[in-house]
C-alpha positions, 0 to 999 in steps of 0.5 A: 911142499905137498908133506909139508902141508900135511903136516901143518894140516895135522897140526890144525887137527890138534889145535882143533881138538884142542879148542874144541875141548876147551870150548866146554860143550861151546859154553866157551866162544872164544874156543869154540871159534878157535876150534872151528877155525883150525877144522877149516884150516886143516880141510883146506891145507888137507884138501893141497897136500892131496893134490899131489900125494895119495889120497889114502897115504894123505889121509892116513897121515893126517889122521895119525897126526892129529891123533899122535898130536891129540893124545900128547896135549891131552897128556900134558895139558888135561891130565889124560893117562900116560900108561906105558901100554899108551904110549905104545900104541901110540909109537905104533900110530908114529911108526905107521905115519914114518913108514908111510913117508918114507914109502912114498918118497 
């Protein structure tokens, strides 16, 4: 249950970012608040999920998540670049985030 809640955690880190960047320099409320309010989420399931992983594995993942999850919404929805040098380093974040999985179970 515990990498479950990780995920959904790092999930709410991309709706943040998300909302956060259409929020336009909180000119634009209804984002703003949406931003706000996944930040908190992914705090809270965050703050579960470390009660029976480690902190640092937890941590590391989280991130990953978020930035994995992050760098494909901005590629899709604001046209950020989708070099192949990237993507790769991407792959490599996802490659971290599977093999700190697969190390903890």
């Amino acid at each position: 249950m515990a990498w479950v809640l990780l995920v959904l955690a790092g999930v709410m880190e991309i709706v943040m970012a998300a909302g956060l960047k259409s929020a336009a320099g909180w000119t634009k409320p209804v984002p703003a608040a949406i931003g706000v309010a996944a930040g908190l989420a992914s705090i809270f399931l965050l703050t579960y999920a470390i009660r029976d992983l480690p902190t640092g594995t937890a941590y590391a993942v989280w991130t990953g998540i978020g930035a994995v999850g992050v760098t494909i919404v901005g590629i899709i929805a604001y046209g950020d670049s989708a070099s192949l040098p990237r993507l790769a380093c991407v792959a490599l974040i996802m490659a971290g985030i599977a093999g700190l999985r697969w190390l903890e179970a």
